[in-house]
N, C-alpha and C positions, 0 to 999 in steps of 0.2 A: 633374707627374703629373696634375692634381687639369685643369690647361689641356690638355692632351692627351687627356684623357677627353671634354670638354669639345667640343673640335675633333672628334674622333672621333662623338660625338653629334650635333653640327649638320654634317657631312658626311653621317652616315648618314640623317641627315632630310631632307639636301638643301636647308637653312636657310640661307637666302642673309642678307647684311646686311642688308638691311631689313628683316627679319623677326625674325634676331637682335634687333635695336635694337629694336623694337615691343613682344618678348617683356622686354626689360631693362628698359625706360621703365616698365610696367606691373608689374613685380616691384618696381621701386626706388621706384615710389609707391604702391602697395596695399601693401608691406611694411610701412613707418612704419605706415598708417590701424590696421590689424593689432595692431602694437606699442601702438598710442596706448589702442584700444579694451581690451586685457587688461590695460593699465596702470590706468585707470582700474576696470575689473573688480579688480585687484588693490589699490585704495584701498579700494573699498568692501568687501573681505575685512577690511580693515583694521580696521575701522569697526566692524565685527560680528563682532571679536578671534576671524576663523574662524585656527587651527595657520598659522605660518608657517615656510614650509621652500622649498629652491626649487623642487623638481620637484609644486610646486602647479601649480593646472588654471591659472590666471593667466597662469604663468609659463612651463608650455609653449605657450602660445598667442603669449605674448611672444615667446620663443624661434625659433614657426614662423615669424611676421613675417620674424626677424633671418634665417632661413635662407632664404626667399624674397629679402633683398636680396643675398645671399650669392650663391646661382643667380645673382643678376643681374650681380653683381661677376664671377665665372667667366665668363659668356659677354661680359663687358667687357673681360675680359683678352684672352679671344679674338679680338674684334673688333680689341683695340688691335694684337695680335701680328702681327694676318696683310692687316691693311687701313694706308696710311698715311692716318691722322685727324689733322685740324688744329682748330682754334677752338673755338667754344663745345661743340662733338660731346664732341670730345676732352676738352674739361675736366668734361663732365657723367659720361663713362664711368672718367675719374680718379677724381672725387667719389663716384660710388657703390662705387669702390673700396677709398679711404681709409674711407669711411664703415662698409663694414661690417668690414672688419679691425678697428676701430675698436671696434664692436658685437662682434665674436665675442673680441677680447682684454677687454672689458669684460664678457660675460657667462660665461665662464671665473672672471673675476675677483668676480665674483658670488656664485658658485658655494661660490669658498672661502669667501667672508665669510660667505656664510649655513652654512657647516659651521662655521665658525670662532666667529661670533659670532649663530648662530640669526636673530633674528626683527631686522628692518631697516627702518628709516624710508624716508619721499620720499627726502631727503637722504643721501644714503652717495657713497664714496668709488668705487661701482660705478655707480651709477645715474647720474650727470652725465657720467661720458665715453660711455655709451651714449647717452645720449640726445642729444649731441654728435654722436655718428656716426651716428643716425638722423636727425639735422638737414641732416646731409652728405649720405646718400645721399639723401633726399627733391631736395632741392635737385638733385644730380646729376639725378637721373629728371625736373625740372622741364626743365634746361636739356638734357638729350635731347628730351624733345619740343617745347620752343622749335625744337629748330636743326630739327626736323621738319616745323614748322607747315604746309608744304604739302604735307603726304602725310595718311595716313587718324588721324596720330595727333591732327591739331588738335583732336578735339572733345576729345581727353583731357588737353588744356593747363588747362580752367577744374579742373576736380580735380587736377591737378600742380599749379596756384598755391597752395590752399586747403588740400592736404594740406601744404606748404613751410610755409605760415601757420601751421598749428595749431600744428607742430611746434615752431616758432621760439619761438611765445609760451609752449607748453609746456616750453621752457627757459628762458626769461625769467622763466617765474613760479617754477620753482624756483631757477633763480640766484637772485632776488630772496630767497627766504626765505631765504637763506645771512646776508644784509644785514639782514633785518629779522628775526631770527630768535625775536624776543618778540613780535610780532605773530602770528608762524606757531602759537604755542602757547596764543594765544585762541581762546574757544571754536567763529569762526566756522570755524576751521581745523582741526576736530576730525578730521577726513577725513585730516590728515596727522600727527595730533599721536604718532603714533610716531617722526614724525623729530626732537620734540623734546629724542629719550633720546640722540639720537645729537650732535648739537651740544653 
């Protein structure tokens, strides 16, 4: 339904694939920066013990990220369905696929935990597979404008690498406190130390 709408919209635009692809690359990498930015917004709530719930300003801002990679996943289906795409194309419009089903089954799953169990650290059982499939679609939107590099998307390659980068290390450094998870509850770590309740 959701691809048929979809279809039905870049027909009536007249959105030929390269402009599809232009409009994906650039949802599946401003999404993540989006996500990264109210995430950090949502630390320092944290920080300054502002009510937490989910449908905080944070969190919709996180959210709107997730449903810009999502647009971009829908118009990747489309591409996939109705063009045949091989190689790195194809594995980037997979990636921002996986990635944000990824992100919308992860912030659903949010959604309860914060009904279920209120106020939530870095750390939770919700926030690492998003952040997982915000790692994914970034990547996908990378390697869409890789396989583009000689059309007008090239100059948006050096921000596809940088937004992949942040992201990656932005899962690193919380995998990491999973591993060091008494280091995370010194004080230099005060910005997370709500995820200390949860370990």
């Amino acid at each position: 339904m959701l691809t048929t709408l979809i279809e039905k919209v870049s027909d009536r635009l007249c959105l030929k694939s390269n402009t599809q692809l232009s409009i994906i690359s650039i949802l599946a990498v401003t999404g993540p920066v989006i996500i990264l930015i109210a995430g950090i917004w949502d630390a320092i709530n944290h920080i300054q013990n502002e009510p937490e719930f989910f449908w905080s300003d944070p969190h919709i801002v996180v959210y709107a990220g997730v449903t810009l990679v999502g647009v971009a996943a829908l118009f990747s289906v489309n591409l996939l369905i109705k063009n045949s795409i091989q190689g790195i194309l194809k594995r980037g419009l997979q990636l921002v696929i996986i990635g944000s089903i990824i992100q919308f089954v992860s912030g659903f799953g949010d959604s309860i935990s914060h009904d279920m169990f209120g106020i939530d650290g870095l750390l939770s059982l919700t926030h690492q597979p998003l952040e997982i499939g915000i790692v994914l679609s970034a990547l996908g939107g990378f390697l869409i404008v890789k396989s583009r590099q000689n059309s007008n998307l090239e100059i948006f390659l050096p921000f596809a690498i940088v937004t992949f980068l942040l992201m990656t290390a932005w899962l690193a450094f919380n995998f990491a406190l999973y591993f060091g998870h008494y280091i995370q509850c010194m004080p230099i770590h005060l910005i997370f130390s709500s995820g200390c309740a949860i370990l």
